[in-house]
C-alpha positions as a LaTeX table, in Angstrom:
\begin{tabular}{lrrr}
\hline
Residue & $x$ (\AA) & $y$ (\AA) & $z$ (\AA) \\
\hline
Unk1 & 16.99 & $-0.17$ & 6.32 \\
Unk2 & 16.91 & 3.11 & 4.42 \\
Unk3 & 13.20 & 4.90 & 4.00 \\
Unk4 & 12.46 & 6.53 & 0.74 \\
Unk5 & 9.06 & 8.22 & 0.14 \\
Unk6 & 9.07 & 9.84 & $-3.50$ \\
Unk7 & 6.47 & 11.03 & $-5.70$ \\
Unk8 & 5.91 & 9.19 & $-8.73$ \\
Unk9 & 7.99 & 11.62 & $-10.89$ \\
Unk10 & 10.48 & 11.64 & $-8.68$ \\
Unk11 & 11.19 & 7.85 & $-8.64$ \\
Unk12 & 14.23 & 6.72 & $-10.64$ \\
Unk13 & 13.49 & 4.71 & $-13.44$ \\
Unk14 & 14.96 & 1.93 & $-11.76$ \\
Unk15 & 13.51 & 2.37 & $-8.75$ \\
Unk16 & 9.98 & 2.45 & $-10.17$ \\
Unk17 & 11.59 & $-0.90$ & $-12.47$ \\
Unk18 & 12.01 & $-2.58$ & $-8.92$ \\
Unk19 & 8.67 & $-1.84$ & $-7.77$ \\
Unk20 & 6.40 & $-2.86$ & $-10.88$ \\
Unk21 & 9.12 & $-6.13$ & $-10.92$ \\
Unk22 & 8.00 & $-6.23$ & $-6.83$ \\
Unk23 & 4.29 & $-5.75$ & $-7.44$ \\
Unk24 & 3.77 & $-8.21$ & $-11.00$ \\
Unk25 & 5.65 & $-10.98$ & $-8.61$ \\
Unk26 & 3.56 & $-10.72$ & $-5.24$ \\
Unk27 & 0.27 & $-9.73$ & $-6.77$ \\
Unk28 & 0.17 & $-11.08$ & $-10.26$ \\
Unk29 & 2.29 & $-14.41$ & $-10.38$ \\
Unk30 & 2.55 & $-15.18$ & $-6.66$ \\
Unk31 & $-1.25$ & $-15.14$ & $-6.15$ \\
Unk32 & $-1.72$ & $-16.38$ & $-9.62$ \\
Unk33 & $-4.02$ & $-13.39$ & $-10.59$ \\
Unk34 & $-4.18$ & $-12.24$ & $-14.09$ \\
Unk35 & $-5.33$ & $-8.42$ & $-13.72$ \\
Unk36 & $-3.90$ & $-4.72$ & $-14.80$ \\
Unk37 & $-1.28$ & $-4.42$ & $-12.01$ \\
Unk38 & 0.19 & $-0.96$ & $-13.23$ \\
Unk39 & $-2.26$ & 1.49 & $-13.45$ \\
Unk40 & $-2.52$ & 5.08 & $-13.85$ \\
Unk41 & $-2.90$ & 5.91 & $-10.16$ \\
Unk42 & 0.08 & 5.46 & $-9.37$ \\
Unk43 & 1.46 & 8.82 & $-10.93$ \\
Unk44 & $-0.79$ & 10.70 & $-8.55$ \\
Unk45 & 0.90 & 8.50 & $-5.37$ \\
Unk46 & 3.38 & 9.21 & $-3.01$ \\
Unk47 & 5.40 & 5.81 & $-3.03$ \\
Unk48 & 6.78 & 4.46 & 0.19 \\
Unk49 & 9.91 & 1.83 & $-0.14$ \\
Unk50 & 11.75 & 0.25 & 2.41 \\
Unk51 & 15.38 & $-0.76$ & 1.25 \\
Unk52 & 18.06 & $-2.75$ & 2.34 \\
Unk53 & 21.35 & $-3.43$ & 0.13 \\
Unk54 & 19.88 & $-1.78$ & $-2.85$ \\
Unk55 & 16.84 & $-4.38$ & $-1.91$ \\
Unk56 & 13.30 & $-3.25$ & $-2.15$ \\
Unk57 & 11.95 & $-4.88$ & 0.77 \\
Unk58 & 8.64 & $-3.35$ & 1.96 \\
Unk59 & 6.63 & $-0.93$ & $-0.15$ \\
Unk60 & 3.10 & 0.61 & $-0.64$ \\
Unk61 & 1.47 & 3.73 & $-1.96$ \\
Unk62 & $-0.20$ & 6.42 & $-0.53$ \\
Unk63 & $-3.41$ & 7.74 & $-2.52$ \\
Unk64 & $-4.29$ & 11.40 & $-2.16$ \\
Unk65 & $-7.71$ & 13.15 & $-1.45$ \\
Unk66 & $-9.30$ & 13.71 & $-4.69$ \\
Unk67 & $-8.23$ & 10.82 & $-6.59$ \\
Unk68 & $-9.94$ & 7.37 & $-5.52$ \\
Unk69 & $-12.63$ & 9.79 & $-2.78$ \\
Unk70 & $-12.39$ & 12.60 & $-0.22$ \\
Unk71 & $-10.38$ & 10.36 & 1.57 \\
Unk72 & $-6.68$ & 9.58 & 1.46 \\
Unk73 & $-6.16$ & 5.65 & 0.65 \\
Unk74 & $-3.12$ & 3.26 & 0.88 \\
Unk75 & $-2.59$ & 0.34 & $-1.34$ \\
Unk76 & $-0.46$ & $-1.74$ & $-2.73$ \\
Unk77 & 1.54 & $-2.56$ & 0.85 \\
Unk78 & 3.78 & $-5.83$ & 0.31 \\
Unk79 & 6.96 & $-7.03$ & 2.54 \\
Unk80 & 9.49 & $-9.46$ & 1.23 \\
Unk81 & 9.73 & $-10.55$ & 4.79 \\
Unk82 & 6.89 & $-11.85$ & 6.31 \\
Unk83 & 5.84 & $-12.03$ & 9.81 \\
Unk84 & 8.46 & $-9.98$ & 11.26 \\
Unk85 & 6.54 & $-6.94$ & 11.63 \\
Unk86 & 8.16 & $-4.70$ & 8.48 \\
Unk87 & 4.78 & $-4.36$ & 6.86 \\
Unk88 & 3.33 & $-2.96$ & 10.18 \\
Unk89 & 6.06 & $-0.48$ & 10.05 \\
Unk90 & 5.50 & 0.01 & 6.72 \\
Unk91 & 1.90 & 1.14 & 7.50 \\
Unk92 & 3.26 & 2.74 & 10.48 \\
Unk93 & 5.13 & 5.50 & 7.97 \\
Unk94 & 1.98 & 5.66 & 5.29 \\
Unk95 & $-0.42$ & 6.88 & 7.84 \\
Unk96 & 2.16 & 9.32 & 9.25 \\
Unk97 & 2.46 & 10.58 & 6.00 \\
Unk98 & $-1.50$ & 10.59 & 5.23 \\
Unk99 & $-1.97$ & 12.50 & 8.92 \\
Unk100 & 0.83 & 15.06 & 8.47 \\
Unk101 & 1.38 & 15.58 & 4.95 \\
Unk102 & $-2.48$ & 14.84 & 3.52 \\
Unk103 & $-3.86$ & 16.22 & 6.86 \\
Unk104 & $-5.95$ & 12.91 & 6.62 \\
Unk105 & $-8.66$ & 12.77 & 8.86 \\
Unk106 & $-9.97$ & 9.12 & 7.47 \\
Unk107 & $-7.73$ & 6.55 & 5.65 \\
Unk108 & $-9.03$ & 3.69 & 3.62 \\
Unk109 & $-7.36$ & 0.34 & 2.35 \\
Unk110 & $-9.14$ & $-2.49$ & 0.44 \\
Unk111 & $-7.45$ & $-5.32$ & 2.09 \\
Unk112 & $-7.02$ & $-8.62$ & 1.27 \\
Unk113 & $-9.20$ & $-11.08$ & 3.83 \\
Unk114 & $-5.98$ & $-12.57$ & 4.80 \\
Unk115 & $-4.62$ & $-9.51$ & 5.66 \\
Unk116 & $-7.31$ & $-8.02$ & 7.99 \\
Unk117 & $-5.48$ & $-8.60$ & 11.28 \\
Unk118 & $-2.71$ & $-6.75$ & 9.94 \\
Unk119 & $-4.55$ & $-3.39$ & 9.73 \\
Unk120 & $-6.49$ & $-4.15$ & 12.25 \\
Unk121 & $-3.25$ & $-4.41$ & 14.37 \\
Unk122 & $-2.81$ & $-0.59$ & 13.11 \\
Unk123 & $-5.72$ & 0.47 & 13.71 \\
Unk124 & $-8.10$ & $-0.21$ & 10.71 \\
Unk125 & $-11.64$ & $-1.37$ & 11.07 \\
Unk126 & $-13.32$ & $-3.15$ & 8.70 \\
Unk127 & $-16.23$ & $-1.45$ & 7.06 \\
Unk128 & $-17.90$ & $-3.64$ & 4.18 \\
Unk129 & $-18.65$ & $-7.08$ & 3.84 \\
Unk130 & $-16.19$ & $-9.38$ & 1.96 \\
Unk131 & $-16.05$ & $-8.89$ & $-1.89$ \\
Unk132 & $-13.92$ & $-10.60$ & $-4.69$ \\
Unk133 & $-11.93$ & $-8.45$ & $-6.70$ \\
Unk134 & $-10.02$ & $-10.21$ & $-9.20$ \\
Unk135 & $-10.70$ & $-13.23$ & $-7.78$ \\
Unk136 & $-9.89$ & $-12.75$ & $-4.53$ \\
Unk137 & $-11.56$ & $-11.41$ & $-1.23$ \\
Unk138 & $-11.26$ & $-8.69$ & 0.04 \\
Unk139 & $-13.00$ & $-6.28$ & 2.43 \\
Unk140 & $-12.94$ & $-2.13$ & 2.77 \\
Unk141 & $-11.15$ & $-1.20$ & 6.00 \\
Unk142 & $-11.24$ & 2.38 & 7.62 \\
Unk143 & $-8.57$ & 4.19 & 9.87 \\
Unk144 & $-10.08$ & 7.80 & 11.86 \\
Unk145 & $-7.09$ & 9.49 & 12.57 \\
Unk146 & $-7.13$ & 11.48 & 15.07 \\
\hline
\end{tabular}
C-alpha cells in the first residue's frame, strides 16, 4: 500500500477524479444523503490517500489552522475496507502530519456517531453533544497532542 499526501494543487486530475468518485459514493449515495459533497475547502487541504493497484483505498483530509478555527481539523476519512484497521492507520498518518507539519497542538474531527470508537481508539475525545448534520449524527471530537 503506497502513501500519498499531496496538496490540493498538486493532486492529478485523476487522482482528485478518484477521490470526489470515492467521497459522492460513501457519503452521498451510500448513506443516502443529498448534500454539497465537494466544497471549497478542500483546495486549502493536504489530502491523504492510501493506494493499492492504482486503488484508492483509504483517504481523508487534513484542514489547516486558519481555515475552519485556530485549530487544525481532519475530515472526510473513509476506508474501502472496513474493520481491518486501515482507517486507524489512516488517522494514524493525518495526525502525524497535523503534529509535525501544522505543529498542531489540538486536532478536531466532526465524527459520525457511528464512528466515535474509532477516534476514540486514536485518541479523540468527544467534546459536544450529538447533532444532525445533513441528516445524520454526529458529535465534535478533540485530540491534545502532545
Amino acid at each position: 500500500m503506497e502513501t500519498v499526501i499531496k496538496n490540493f494543487y498538486d493532486l492529478t486530475l485523476d487522482e482528485l477524479v478518484k477521490i470526489y468518485q470515492l467521497r459522492v459514493a460513501v457519503f452521498v449515495v451510500e448513506q443516502n444523503c443529498a448534500y454539497q459533497e465537494i466544497d471549497d475547502l478542500d483546495k486549502y487541504c493536504v489530502h491523504i490517500c492510501f493506494w493499492e493497484d492504482g486503488k484508492l483505498q483509504a483517504y481523508c483530509r487534513v484542514i489547516p489552522q486558519g481555515v475552519l478555527s485556530d485549530h487544525v481539523h481532519i475530515g472526510r476519512v473513509i476506508s474501502i475496507k472496513r474493520r481491518c484497521g486501515l482507517a486507524t492507520r489512516l488517522l494514524h498518518t493525518g495526525i502525524k502530519y497535523a503534529k509535525d507539519v501544522f505543529k498542531a497542538e489540538k486536532i478536531f474531527v466532526e465524527a459520525q456517531v457511528y464512528a466515535r470508537k474509532l477516534y476514540e481508539k486514536c485518541g479523540f475525545v468527544q467534546i459536544s453533544e450529538e447533532f444532525i448534520e445533513d441528516g445524520i449524527p454526529h458529535i465534535n471530537m478533540e485530540l491534545c497532542v502532545k
